[in-house]
N, C-alpha and C positions, 0 to 999 in steps of 0.2 A: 504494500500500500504506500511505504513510505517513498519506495521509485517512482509510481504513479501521480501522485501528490508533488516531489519535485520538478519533477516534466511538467506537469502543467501548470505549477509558477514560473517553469520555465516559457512559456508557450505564451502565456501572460502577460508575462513582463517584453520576452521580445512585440509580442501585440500594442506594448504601451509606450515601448519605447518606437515602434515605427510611427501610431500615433501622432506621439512628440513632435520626431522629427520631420515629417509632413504637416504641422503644424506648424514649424519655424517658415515654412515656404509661404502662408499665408494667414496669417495670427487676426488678420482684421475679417477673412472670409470664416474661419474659424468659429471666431466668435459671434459672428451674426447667424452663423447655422447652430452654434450654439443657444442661442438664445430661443429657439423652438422647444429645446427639449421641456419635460417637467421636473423640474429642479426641488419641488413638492415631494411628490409621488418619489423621486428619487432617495431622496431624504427620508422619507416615511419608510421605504424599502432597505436602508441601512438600519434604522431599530428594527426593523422586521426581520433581519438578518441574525442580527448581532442577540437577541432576543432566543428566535429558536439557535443559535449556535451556545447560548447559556443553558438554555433546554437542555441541547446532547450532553452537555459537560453535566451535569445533574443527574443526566440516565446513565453517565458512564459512573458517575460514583456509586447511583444506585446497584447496578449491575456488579461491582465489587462487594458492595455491602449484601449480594443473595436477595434482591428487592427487586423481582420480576418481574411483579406489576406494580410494582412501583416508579420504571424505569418505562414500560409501553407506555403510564399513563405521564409519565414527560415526554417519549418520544412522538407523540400524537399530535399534540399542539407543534410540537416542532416540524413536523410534517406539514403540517396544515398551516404555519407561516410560512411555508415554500411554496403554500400555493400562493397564498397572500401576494405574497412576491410574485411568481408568475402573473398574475391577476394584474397587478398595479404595472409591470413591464408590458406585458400584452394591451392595456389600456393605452399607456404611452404610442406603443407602436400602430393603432389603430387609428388613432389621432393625427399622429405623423401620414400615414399610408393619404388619409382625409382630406391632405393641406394638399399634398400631391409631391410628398417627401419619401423618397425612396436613395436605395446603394448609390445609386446613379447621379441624384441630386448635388453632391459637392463630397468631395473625399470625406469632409469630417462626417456625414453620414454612413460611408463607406464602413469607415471603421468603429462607427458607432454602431451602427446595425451588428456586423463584426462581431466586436469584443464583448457588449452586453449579450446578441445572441447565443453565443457559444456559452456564456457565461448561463442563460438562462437555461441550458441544455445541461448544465453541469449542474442545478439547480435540482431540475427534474431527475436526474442522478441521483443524486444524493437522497433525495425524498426517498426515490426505488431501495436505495441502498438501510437510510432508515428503516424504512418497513422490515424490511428483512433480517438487518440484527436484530431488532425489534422481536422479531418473531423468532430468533435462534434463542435471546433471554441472554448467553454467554457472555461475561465482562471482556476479554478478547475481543470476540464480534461488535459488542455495541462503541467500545475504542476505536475499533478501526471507523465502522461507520461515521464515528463522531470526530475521530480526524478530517477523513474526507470531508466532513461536514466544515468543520472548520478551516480547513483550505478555501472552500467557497465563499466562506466570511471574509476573509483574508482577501479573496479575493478583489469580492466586491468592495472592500474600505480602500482596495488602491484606485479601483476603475470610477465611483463616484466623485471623488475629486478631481482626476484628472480628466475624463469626459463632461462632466457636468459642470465644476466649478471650475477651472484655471483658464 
């Protein structure tokens, strides 16, 4: 898991650092494509993260402590604030598609579409991956799933600033 997990801050970071530097090429086009996004809902979507990634860490101590169902019924809600997140990303991108905002529309969408997409794929992930330690009950399994989890958190706390706010 822990290969897995560095690959994809690997994968991440080269994403954010290409970003970046397509972003010194045009810092004024940047920013006015910037300003579409929901900067709201984005924000709202970082407690929603950070929230269920406190969840996992709770079901991983439960799962150490032999508290089986005590560890499904944190990892539930934390399930269910990835959809949260799915739900408020999906809103955004519906919005965007509406205005007549697509890949195509200016590079910072390109890699906005991009980086949040993949991210919200790695979301959905994680959720599958929940359920499933979840349902194994083992402190091993519910770690590892709640690493992964927390990569995703991790994730997102780099990608909200630098796509929405800078």
């Amino acid at each position: 898991m822990w290969v897995l997990i560095l690959s994809e801050i690997a994968v991440f970071g080269a994403g954010l650092l290409a970003f970046l530097s397509v972003r010194l090429t045009d810092p004024q086009g940047f920013a006015e494509a910037q300003a579409h996004l929901h900067r709201t809902g984005a924000a709202a979507n970082t407690i929603v993260l950070v929230t269920s990634g406190w969840l996992a860490a709770l079901a991983t101590r439960a799962a150490e402590a032999g508290q089986t169902r005590r560890l499904r019924l944190l990892l539930v809600p934390a399930i269910l604030l990835g959809a949260v997140f799915l739900v408020l990303k999906g809103s955004e991108y519906a919005d965007l598609f509406a205005q007549g905002i697509g890949t195509e529309t200016h590079a910072f969408y390109t890699f906005s579409f991009l980086l949040t997409g993949f991210h919200a794929a790695h979301v959905l992930a994680g959720m599958v991956l929940l359920a499933v330690v979840g349902w194994l009950g083992t402190p091993k399994a519910v770690e590892t799933g709640a690493a992964f989890w927390h990569m995703v958190d991790l994730v997102w706390v780099l990608l909200f600033p630098v796509v929405y706010l800078l």
